[in-house]
C-alpha positions as CSV (number, residue, x, y, z in Angstrom):
1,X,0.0,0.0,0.0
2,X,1.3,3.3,-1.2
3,X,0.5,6.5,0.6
4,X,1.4,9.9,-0.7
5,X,1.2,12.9,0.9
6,X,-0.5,16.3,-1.4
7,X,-0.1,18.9,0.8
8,X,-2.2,20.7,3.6
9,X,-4.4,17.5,4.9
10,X,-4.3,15.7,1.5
11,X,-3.5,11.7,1.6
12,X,-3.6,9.5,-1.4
13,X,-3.9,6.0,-0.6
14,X,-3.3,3.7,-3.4
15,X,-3.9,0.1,-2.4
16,X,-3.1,-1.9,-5.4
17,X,-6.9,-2.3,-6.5
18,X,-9.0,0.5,-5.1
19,X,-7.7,4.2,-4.7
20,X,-8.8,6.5,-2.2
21,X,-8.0,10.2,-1.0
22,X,-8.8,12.6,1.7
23,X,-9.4,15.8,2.2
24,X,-8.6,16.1,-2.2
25,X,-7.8,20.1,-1.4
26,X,-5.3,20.7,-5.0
27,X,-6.7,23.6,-6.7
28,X,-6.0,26.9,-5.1
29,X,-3.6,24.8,-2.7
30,X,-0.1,26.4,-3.0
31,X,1.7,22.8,-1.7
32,X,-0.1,20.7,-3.9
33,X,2.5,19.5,-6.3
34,X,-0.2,18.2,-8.7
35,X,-3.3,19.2,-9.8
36,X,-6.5,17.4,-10.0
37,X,-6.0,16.2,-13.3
38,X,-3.0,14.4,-12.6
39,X,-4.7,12.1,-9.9
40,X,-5.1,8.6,-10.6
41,X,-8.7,7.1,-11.2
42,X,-10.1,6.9,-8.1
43,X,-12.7,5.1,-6.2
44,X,-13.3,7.1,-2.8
45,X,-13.1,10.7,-1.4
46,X,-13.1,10.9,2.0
47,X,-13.6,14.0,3.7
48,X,-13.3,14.7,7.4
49,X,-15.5,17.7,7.1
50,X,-16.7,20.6,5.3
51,X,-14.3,23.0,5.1
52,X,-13.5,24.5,1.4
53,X,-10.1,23.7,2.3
54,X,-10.6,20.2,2.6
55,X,-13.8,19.7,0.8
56,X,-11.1,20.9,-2.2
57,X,-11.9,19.5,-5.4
58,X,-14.0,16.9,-4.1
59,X,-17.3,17.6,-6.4
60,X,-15.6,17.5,-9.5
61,X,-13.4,14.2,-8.7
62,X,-16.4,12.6,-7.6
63,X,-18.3,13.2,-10.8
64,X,-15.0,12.9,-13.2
65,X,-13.8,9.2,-12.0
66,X,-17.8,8.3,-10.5
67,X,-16.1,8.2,-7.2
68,X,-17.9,7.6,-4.1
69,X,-17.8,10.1,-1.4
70,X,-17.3,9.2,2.2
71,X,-18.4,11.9,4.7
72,X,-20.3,12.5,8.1
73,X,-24.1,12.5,7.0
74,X,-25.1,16.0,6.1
75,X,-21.7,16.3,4.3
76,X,-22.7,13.0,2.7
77,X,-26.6,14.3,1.7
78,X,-25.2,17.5,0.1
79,X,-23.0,15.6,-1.9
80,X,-25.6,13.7,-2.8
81,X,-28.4,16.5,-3.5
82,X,-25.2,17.1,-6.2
83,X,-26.1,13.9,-8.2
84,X,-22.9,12.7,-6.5
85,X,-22.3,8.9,-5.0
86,X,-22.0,9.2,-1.5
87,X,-22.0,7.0,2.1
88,X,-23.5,8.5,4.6
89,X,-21.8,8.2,8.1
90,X,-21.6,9.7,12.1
91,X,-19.1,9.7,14.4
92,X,-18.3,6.7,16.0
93,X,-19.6,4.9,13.3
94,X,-17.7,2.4,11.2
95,X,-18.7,0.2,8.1
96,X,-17.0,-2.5,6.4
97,X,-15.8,-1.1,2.4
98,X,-14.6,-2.8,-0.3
99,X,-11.3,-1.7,0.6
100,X,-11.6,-2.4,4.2
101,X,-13.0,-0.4,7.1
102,X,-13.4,2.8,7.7
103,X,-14.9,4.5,11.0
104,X,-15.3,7.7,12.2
105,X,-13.7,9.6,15.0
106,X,-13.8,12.6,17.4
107,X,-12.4,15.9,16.0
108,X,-12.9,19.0,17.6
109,X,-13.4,21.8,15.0
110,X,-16.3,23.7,13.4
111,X,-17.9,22.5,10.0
112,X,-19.1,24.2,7.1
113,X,-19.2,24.7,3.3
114,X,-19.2,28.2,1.6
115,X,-21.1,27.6,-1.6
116,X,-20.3,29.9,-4.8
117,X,-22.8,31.8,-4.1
118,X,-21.2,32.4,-0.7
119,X,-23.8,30.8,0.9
120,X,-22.3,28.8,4.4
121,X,-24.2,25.4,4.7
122,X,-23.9,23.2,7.7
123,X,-22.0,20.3,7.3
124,X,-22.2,18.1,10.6
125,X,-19.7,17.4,12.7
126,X,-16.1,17.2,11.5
127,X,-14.3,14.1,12.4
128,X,-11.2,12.0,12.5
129,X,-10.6,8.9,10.1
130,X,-9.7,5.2,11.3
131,X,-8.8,3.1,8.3
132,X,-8.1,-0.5,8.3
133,X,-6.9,-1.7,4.9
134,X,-5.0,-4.9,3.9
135,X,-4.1,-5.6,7.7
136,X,-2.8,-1.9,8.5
137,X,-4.3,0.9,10.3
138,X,-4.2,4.6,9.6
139,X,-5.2,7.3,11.1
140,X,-6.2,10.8,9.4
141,X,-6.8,12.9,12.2
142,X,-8.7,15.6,10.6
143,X,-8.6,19.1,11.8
144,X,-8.4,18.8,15.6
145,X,-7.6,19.9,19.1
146,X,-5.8,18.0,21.1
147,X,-8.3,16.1,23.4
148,X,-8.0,13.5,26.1
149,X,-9.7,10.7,24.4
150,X,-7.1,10.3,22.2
151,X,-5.4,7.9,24.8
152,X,-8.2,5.4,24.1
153,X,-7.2,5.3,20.2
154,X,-3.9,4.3,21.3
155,X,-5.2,2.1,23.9
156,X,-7.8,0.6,21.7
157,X,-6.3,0.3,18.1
158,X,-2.2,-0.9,17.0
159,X,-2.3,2.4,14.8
160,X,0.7,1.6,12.1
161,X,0.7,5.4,10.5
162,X,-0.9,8.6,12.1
163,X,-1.3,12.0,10.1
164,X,-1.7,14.9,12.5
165,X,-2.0,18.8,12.3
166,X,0.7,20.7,13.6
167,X,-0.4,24.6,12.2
168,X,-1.9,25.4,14.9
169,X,-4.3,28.5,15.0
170,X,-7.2,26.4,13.6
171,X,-6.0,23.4,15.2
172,X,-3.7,21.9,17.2
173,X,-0.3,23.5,17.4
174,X,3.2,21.3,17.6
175,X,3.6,21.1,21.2
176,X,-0.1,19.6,21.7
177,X,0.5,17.4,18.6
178,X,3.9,15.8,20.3
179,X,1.3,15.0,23.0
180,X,-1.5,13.2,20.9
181,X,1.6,11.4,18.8
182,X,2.6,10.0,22.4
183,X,-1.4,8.9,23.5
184,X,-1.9,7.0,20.2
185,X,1.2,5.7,20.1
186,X,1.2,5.3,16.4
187,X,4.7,3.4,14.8
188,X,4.8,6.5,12.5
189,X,3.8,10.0,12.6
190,X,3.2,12.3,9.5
191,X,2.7,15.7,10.3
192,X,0.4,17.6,8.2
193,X,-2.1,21.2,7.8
194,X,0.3,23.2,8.0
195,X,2.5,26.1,6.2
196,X,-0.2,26.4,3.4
197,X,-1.4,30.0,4.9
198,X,0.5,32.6,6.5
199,X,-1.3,31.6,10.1
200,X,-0.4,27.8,10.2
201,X,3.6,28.3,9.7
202,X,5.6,26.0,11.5
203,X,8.7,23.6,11.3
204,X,8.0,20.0,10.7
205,X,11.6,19.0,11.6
206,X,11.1,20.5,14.5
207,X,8.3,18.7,15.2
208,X,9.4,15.4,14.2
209,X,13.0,15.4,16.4
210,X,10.7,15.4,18.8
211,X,8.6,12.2,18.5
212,X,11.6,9.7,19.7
213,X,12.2,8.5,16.1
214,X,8.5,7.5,14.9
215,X,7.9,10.8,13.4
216,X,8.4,11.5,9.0
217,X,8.1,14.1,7.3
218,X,7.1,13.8,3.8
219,X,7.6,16.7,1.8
220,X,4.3,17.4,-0.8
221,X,4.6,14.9,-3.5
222,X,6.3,12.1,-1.0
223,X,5.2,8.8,-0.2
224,X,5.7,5.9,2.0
225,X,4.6,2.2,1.9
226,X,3.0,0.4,4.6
């Protein structure tokens, strides 16, 4: 399984027969080293919640490779009321996909889509990802602060790769971050949301001397294989 890492929250996760990405923010995303078009066919979008930054290009993809989109439920019924493919889920909830599992997780954010009309729409609650695929589990924490149940994903799951926020300002900053690496106690630690605005600068080196040698940083454009 090949995971590649796009910049601000975006994962591609190509398992060998079904491809999936989350949080598919490219266009207008100054890290993305590749543009929509440039994505393999895909299967799945999963977003973690409704935020133009990681709602991205979402719509389009969906409709351009009949992908299936994998959100919390209002998220879900929007895309939907779209003409778009989409499974409907809640926090907490998990279901069993043709490319494994996937369930839902805390995330404490806000939620919401600005349409072109500038219209903002309620999108539910954000959320975290679990992912269990091929034997491996991931972990997409979505755009989060820190929060004390995170000991109980460590506690509860063998979490193989994690993918954190580091920005801060929207979400959790570096220092906070070390400490959710250390609850989950994933084998590897990717930082990501972070440098693509002014606001969310930080140093993932920094960061990642700082996780007692389970922490990566993948440059945009970088992948790993689990």
């Amino acid at each position: 399984m090949k995971l590649t890492y796009l910049g601000h929250a975006v994962v591609l996760i190509e398992t060998g027969e079904k491809n999936l990405i989350i949080d598919p923010f490219l266009s207008g995303n100054p890290l993305a080293p590749i543009g929509p078009d440039e994505l393999p066919k895909l299967d799945y979008i999963i977003l973690t919640h409704g935020h133009n930054d990681h709602v991205g290009d979402a719509f389009d993809l969906a409709k351009k490779h009949d992908a299936t989109i994998i959100a919390v439920a209002e998220l879900a019924d929007y895309s939907s009321g779209k003409g778009l493919k989409a499974h409907a889920m809640s926090i907490g909830g998990g279901y069993n996909f043709d490319f494994g599992r996937l369930q839902y997780t805390i995330a404490f954010h806000g939620s919401s889509y600005t349409d072109e009309n500038g219209q903002i729409i309620y999108t539910g609650m954000p959320g975290g990802v679990l992912l269990n695929i091929d034997g491996k589990t991931i972990y997409h924490a979505g755009d989060t602060a820190l929060y004390s149940d995170m000991k109980l994903l460590g506690e509860k799951h063998d979490i193989d790769l994690a993918f954190l926020p580091i920005g801060d300002n929207f979400t959790m900053g570096p220092d906070d971050a070390v400490i959710a690496a250390n609850w989950i106690q994933a084998k590897k630690v990717v930082p990501i949301h972070y440098n693509t605005f002014p606001v969310i600068q930080q140093d993932p080196d920094e960061f990642v001397s700082k996780l007692n040698g389970v922490g990566v940083k993948l440059a945009p454009g970088e992948s790993l294989e689990l």
